[in-house]
C-alpha positions in Angstrom: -7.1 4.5 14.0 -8.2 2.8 17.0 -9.3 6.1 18.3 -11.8 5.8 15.6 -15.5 5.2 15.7 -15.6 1.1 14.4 -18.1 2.0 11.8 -16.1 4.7 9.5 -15.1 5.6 5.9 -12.1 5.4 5.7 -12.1 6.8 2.2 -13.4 10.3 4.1 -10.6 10.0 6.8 -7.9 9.9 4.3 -9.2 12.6 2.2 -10.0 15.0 5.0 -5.9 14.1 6.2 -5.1 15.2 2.7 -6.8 18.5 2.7 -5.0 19.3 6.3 -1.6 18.4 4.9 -2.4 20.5 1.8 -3.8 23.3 4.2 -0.5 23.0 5.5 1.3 23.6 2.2 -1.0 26.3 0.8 0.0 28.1 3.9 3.4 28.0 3.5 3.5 31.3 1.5 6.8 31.1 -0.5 5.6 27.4 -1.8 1.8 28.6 -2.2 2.6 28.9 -6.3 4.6 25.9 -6.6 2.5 23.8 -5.0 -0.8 24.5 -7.2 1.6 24.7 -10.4 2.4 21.0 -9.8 -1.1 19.7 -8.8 -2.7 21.6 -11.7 -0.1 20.2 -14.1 -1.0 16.4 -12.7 -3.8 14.0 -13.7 -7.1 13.8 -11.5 -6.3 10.2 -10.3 -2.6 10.8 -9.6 -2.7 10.9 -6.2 -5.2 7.4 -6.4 -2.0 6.1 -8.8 0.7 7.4 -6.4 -1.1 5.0 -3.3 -1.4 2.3 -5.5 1.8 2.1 -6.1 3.0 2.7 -2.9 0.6 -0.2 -1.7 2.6 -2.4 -4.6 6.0 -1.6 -2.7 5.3 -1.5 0.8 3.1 -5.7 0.5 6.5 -6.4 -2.0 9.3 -5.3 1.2 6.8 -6.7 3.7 7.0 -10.4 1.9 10.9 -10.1 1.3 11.6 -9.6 5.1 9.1 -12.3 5.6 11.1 -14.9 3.7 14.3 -13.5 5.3 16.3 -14.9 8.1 15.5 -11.9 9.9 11.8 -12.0 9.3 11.4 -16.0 9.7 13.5 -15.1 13.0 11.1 -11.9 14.0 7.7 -13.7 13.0 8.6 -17.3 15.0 9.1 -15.6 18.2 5.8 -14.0 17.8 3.9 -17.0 17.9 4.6 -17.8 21.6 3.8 -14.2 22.7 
């Protein structure tokens, strides 16, 4: 990201890294069928859900090492740097 341009959608970025990976799938010739079998069997805002979600978790682990020994330890000694 800090390769980036400062002004940038990020929004685009994302959805032009999902069309590689899925590139990358669709190319994958023994998968091909599978692959559009399961997106065309999932809601249009799945993948919006699926991000949310993940958002949910990753903020929920990130304050639980905060308040841990190990995180009080990790985020004190980066005060001095």
């Amino acid at each position: 990201m800090a390769q980036c341009p400062k002004q940038r959608d990020e929004r685009l970025l994302l959805r032009d890294m999902g069309r590689e990976t899925a590139n990358l799938h669709l190319a994958t010739l023994d998968q091909r069928t599978e692959v559009l079998r399961d997106l065309t069997g999932r809601p249009t805002d799945w993948l919006v859900s699926a991000a949310e979600a993940m958002t949910k978790a990753t903020e929920q682990d990130w304050e639980s090492f905060r308040s841990s020994p190990s995180g009080a330890a990790a985020g004190s000694s980066q005060k001095g740097s």
